[in-house]
Structure formats: C-alpha cells, structure tokens
C-alpha positions as CSV (number, residue, x, y, z in Angstrom):
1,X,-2.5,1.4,-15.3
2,X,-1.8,-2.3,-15.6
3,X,1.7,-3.5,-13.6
4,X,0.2,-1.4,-10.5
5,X,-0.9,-1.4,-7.2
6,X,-2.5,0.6,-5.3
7,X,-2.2,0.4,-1.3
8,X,-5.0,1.6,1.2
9,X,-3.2,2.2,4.5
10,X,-4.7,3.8,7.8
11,X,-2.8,4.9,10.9
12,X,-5.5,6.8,13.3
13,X,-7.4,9.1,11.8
14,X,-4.9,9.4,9.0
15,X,-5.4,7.6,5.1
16,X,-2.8,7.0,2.3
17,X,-3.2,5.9,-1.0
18,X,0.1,4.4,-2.6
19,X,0.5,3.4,-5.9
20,X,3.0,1.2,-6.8
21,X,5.0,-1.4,-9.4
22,X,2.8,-4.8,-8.8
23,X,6.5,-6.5,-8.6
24,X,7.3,-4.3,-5.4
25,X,3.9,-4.3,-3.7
26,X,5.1,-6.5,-0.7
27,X,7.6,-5.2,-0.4
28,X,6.3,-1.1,-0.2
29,X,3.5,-3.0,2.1
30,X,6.4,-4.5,4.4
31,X,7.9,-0.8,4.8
32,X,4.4,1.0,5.5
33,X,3.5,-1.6,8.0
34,X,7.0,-1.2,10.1
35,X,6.0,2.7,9.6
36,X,2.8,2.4,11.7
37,X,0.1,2.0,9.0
38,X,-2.3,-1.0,8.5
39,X,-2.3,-2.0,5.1
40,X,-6.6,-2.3,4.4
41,X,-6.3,-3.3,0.8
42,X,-4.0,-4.1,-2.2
43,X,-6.0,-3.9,-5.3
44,X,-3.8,-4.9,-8.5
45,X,-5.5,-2.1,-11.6
C-alpha cells in the first residue's frame, strides 16, 4: 500500500502493529508514545 505506514510499538510484553496515512505517522507515533508504547520502527510501504 503506498501513502502508509506501518508502526511497531511495544509496551511490556505487549506488540502493536499500526498502520497508518504516511502524512499522519508522527502524529499517530506522538499519541502511542504519550499512551505507554515505544515506537520500534516506522517503515513507509
């Protein structure tokens, strides 16, 4: 899918994988962060 994201976050033992618009990427990575979750990688498809 090109104009995506896809977000690798880890809190614990826990693992999310979030796909989002490349445009909003920061910001979804702002959000997750000030949620508890560690943003490991933000690979543009």
């Amino acid at each position: 899918m090109i104009g995506q994201t896809r977000l690798y976050c880890s809190k614990g033992d826990g693992f999310r994988l979030i796909e989002v618009p490349t445009e909003r990427a920061s910001y979804e990575a702002e959000r997750i962060k000030k949620q508890g979750w560690v943003v490991d990688a933000a690979i543009p498809l």
